[in-house]
C-alpha positions as CSV (number, residue, x, y, z in Angstrom):
1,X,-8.9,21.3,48.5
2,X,-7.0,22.1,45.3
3,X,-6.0,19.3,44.4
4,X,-9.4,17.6,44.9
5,X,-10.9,20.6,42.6
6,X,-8.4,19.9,39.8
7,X,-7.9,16.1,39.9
8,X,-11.4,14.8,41.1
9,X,-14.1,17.9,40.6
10,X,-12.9,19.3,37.1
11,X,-12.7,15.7,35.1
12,X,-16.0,14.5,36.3
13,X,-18.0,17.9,36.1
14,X,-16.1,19.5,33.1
15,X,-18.0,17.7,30.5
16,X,-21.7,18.4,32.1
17,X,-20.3,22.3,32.3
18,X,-19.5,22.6,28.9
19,X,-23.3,22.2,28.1
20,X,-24.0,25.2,29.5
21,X,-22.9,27.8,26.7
22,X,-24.9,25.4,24.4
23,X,-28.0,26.0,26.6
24,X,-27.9,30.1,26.5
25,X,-28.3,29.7,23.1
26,X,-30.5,27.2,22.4
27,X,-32.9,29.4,20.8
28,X,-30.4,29.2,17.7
29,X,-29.8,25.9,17.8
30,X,-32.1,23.4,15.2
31,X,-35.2,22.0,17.1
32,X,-33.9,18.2,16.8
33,X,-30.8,19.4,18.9
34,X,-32.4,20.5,22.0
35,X,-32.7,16.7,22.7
36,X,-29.1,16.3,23.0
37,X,-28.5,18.9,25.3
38,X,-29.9,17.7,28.5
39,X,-27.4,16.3,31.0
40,X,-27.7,12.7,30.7
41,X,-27.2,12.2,27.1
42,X,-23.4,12.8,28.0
43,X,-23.2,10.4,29.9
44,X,-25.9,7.9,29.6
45,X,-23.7,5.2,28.0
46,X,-21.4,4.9,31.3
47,X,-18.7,7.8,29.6
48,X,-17.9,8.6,33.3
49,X,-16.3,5.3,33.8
50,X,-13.4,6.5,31.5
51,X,-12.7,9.5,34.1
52,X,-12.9,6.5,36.6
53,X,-10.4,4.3,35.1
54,X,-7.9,7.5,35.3
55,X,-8.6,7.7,38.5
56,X,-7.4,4.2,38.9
57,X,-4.7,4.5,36.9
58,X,-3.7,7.7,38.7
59,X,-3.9,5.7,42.3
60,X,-2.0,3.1,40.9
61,X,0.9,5.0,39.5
62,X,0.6,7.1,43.5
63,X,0.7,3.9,45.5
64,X,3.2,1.9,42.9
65,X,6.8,3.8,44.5
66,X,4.8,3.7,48.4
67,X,6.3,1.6,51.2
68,X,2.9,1.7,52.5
69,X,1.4,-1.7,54.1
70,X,-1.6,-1.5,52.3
71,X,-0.2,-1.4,49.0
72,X,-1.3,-4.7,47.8
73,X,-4.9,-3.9,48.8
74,X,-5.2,-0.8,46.7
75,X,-3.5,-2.7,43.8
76,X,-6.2,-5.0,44.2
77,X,-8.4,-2.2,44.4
78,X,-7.2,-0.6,41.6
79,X,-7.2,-3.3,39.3
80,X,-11.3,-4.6,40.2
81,X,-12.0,-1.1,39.7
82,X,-10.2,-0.8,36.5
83,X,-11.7,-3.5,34.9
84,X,-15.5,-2.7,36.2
85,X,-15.0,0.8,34.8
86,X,-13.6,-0.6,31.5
87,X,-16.2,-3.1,31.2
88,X,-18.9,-0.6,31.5
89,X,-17.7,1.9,29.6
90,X,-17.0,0.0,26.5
91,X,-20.4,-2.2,26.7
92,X,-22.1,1.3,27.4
93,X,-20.9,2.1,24.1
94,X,-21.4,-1.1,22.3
95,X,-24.9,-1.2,23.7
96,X,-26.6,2.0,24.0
97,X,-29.8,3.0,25.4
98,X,-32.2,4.8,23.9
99,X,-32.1,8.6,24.2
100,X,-35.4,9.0,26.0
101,X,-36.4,7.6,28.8
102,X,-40.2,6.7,29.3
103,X,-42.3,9.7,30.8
104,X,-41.5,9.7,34.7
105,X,-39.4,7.4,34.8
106,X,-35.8,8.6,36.4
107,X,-33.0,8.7,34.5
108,X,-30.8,6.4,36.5
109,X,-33.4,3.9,36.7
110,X,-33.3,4.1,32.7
111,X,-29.5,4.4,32.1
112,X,-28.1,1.4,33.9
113,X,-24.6,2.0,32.5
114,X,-24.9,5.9,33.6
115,X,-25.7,4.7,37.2
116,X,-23.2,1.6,37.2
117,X,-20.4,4.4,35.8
118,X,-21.8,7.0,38.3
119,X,-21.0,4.3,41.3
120,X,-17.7,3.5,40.1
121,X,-16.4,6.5,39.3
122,X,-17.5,8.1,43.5
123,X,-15.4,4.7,44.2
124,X,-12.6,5.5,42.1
125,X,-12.7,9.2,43.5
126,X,-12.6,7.7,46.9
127,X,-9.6,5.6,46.5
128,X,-7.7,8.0,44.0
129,X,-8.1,10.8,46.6
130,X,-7.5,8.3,50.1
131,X,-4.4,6.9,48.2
132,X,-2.9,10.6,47.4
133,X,-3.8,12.2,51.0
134,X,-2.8,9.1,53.0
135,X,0.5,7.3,51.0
C-alpha cells in the first residue's frame, strides 16, 4: 500500500492539496484570485496527463529488464498511452478552455481535456501499478 501512496496517490493528488493552504487564507488573497483557486483550474487543460505519461514511462522502464510473456503487450500499452497522454496534454495547453464553465454545467462536461487526462491517467495508474505488483 506504500508504494501505491507514494508512486500513484501523491503525484496525482499533490497538486490539488497544495490548494488548500491558499484556501485558509483566501480572505487575504485579491478578489480576482479566488477564481483560480478552485480545483479544476489546475487541471482543466489535461495537466494530469503529464503525471500519466510518468506513469508510462515508469511501467516501461519496470517491464523493459522482465522476462515476463506479456512484455510486448504492455510496451504496446505503454507506448498508445504515452502518446494519448502527450497528445492531450500539450493540445490542452495549446488550446485552452475558458476558465468558467457555464452555470450548471459540470466541469468535466466543460473541460474535455481534464476528463480525457482524468481517463488516461486511472489507465496509466492501472498499468503502472499491475506492471510493478505482477512483473
Amino acid at each position: 500500500m506504500g508504494w501505491f501512496i507514494v508512486n500513484v496517490l501523491i503525484p496525482v493528488f499533490a497538486p490539488l492539496a497544495a490548494l488548500l493552504p491558499f484556501r485558509l487564507f483566501l480572505h487575504a488573497l485579491p478578489e480576482h484570485a479566488h477564481r483560480f483557486l478552485r480545483w479544476p483550474m489546475l487541471i482543466k487543460d489535461g495537466q494530469t496527463a503529464w503525471v500519466a505519461l510518468a506513469f508510462n514511462a515508469a511501467a516501461g522502464y519496470e517491464v523493459f529488464g522482465s522476462e515476463a510473456s506479456w512484455k510486448g503487450a504492455v510496451l504496446l500499452g505503454v507506448v498508445f498511452l504515452g502518446a494519448a497522454n502527450i497528445l492531450i496534454a500539450a493540445l490542452g495547453g495549446v488550446f485552452p478552455v475558458d476558465d468558467d464553465a457555464p452555470s450548471g454545467e459540470s466541469p468535466w462536461r466543460h473541460y474535455p481535456a481534464m476528463s480525457a487526462s482524468a481517463i488516461l491517467t486511472f489507465l496509466s495508474a492501472i498499468l503502472f501499478t499491475g506492471v510493478h505488483f505482477l512483473g
